[in-house]
Every structure is written in C-alpha cells, then in structure tokens.
Backbone as JSON, one array per atom type, in Angstrom:
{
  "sequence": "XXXXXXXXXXXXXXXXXXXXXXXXXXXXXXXXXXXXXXXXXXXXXXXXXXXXXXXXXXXXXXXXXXXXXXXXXXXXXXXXXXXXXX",
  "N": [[68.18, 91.05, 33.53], [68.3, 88.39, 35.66], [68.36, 87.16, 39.14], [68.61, 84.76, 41.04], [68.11, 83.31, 44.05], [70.11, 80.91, 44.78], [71.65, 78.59, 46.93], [71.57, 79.61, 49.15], [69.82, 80.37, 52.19], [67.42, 81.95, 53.45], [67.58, 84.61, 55.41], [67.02, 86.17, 57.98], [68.58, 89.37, 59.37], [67.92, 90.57, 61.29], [66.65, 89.59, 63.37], [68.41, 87.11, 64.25], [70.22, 89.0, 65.63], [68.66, 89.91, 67.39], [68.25, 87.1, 68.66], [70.62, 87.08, 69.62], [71.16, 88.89, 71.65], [68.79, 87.68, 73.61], [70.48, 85.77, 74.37], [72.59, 86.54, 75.57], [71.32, 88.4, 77.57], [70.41, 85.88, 79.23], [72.36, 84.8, 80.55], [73.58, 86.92, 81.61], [71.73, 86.87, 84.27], [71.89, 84.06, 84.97], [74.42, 84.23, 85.75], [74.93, 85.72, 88.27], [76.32, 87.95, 90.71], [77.91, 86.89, 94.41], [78.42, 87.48, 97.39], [79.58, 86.28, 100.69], [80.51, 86.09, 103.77], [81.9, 84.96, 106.28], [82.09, 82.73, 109.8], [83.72, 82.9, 111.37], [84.78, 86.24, 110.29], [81.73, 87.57, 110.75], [82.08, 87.49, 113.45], [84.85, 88.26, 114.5], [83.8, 90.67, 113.87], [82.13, 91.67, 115.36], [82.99, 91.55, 118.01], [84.89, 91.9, 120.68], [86.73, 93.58, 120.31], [87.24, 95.89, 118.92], [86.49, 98.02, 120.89], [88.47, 97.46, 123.18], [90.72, 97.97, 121.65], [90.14, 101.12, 121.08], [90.18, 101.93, 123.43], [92.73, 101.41, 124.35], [94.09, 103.4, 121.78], [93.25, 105.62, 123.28], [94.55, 105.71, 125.64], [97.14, 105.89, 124.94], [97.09, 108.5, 123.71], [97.14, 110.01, 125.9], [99.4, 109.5, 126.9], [101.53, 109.93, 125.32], [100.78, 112.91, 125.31], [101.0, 113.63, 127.99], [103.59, 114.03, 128.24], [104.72, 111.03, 129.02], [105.29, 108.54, 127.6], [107.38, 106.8, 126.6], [109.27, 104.75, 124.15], [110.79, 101.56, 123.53], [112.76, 101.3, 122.0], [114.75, 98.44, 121.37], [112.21, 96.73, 121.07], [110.59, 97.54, 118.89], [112.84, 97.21, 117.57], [113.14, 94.72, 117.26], [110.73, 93.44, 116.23], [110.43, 94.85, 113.67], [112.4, 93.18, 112.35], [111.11, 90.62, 112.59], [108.98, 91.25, 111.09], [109.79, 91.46, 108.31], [111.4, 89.33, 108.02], [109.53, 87.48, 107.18]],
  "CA": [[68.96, 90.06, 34.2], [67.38, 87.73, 37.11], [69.21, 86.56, 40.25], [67.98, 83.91, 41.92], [68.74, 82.45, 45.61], [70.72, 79.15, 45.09], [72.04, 77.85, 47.68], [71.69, 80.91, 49.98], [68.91, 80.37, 53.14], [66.37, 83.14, 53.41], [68.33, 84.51, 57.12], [66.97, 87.79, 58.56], [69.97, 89.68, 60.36], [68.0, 91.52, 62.76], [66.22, 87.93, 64.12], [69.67, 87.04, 64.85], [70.96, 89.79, 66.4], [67.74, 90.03, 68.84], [68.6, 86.12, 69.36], [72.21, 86.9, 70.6], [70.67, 89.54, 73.05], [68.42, 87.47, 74.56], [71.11, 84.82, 74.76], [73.28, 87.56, 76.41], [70.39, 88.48, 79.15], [69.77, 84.74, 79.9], [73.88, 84.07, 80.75], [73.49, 87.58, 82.64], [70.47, 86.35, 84.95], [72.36, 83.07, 85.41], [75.9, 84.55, 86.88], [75.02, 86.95, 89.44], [77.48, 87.48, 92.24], [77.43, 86.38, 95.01], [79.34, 87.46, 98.74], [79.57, 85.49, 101.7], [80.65, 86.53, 104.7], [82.37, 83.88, 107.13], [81.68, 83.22, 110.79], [85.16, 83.74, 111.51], [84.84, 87.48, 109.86], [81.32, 87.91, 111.75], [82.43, 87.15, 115.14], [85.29, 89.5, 114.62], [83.06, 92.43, 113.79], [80.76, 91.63, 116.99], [83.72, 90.93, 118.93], [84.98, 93.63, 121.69], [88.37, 93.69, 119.54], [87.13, 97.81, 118.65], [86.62, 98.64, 122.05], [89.71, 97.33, 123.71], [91.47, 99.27, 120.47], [89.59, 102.56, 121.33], [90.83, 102.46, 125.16], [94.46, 101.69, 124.3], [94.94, 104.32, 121.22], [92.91, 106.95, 124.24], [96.07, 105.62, 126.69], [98.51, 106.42, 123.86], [97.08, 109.8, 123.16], [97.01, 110.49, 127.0], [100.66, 109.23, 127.23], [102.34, 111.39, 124.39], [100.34, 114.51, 125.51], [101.53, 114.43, 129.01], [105.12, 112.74, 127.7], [105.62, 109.64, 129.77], [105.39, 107.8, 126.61], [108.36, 105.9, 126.15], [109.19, 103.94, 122.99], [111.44, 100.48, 123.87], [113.73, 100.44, 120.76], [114.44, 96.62, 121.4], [111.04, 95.85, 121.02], [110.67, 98.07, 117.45], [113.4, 96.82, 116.0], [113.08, 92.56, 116.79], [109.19, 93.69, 115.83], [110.85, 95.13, 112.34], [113.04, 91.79, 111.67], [110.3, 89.45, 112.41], [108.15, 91.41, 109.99], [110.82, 91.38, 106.85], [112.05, 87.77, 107.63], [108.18, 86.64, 106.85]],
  "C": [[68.18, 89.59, 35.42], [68.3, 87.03, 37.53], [68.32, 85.75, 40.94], [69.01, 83.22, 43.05], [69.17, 81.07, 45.52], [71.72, 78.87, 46.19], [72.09, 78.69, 49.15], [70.14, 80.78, 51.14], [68.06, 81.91, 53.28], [66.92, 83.1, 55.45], [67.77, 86.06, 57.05], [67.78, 88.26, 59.6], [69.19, 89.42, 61.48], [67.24, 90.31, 63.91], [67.34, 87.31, 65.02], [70.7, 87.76, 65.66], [69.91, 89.71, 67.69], [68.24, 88.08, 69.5], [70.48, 85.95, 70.47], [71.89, 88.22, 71.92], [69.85, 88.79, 74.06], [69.04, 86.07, 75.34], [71.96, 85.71, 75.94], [72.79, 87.83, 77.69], [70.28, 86.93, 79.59], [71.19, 84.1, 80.66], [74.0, 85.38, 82.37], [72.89, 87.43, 84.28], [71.2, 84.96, 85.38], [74.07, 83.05, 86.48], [75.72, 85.77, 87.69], [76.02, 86.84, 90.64], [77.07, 87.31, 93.42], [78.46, 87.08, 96.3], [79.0, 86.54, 100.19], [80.75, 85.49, 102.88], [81.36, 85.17, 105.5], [82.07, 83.89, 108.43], [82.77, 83.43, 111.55], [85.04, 85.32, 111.54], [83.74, 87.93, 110.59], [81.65, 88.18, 113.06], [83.47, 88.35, 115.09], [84.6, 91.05, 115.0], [82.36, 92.45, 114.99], [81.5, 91.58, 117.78], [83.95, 92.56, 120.0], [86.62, 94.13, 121.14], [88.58, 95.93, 119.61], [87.24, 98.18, 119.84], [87.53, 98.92, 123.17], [90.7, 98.3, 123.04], [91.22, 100.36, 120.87], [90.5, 102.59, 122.75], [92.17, 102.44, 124.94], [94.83, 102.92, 123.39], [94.3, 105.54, 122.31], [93.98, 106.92, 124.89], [96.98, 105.83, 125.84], [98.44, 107.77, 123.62], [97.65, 110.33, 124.52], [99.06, 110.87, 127.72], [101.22, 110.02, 126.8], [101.64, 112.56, 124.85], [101.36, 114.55, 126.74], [103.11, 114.04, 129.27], [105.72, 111.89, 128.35], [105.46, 108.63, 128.2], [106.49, 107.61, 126.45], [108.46, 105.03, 125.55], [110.87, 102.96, 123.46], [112.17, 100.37, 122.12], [114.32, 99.26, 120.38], [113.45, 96.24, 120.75], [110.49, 96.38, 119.39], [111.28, 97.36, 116.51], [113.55, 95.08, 116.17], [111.62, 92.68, 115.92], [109.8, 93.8, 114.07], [111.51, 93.63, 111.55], [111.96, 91.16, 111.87], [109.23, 89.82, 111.37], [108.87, 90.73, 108.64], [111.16, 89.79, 106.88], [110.58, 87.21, 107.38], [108.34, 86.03, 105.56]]
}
C-alpha cells in the first residue's frame, strides 16, 4: 500500500514550537514594568514630616509614663464620625 501527501504541507512541529518561543521572548522584552515615583511622593519622603512624628510619639510616650496624658473624648469621638461619614 502507498500513501502519498495530497494536500497536506510538509510542516515540522518542533520549527513551530521554537517560533512561538521566540515570539513569546520578543512580547516579554517589549512589556517590562515600569515604576515611577512622583514629586509629590519624593518631597514627602525628604520632607521633615518623620522627624516632627518621632518628637511627638517621644512626648506621648513621656506623657503616659509619667500619667499626665489626658485623652479629650470630644475630640475622639467628632474625630470617629467624621471618619465613618466619609
């Protein structure tokens, strides 16, 4: 019995499989990510925002240790509603 190729293209898989890999690396190589920083978000980080922070939670520790710390329950709970009504 003899088979012959009619209508059937002479296709080698593995040609085609290496062509969808190096289609794969060339899409890879083209979307790299990317971050970008703002100068808004710089300026923050450089700002003296930390340092002012550091001295007040030291005056908070200083306060509750030697217990003049007093907490204004007014000011907690309008602080609490103006959060929740956001």
């Amino acid at each position: 019995m003899k088979i012959n190729n009619v209508g059937v293209n002479a296709v080698n898989p593995y040609k085609r499989q290496a062509q969808k890999l190096d289609a794969a690396e060339q899409t890879k190589k083209q979307s790299a990510d990317q971050l970008q920083i703002s100068s808004v978000a710089k300026e923050l980080q450089s700002s003296s925002f930390a340092t002012e922070r550091a001295e007040r939670i030291q005056q908070l520790k200083v306060d509750i240790e030697s217990g003049n710390y007093k907490v204004d329950a007014k000011q907690v709970a309008g602080d609490l509603l103006a959060f929740y009504r956001k």
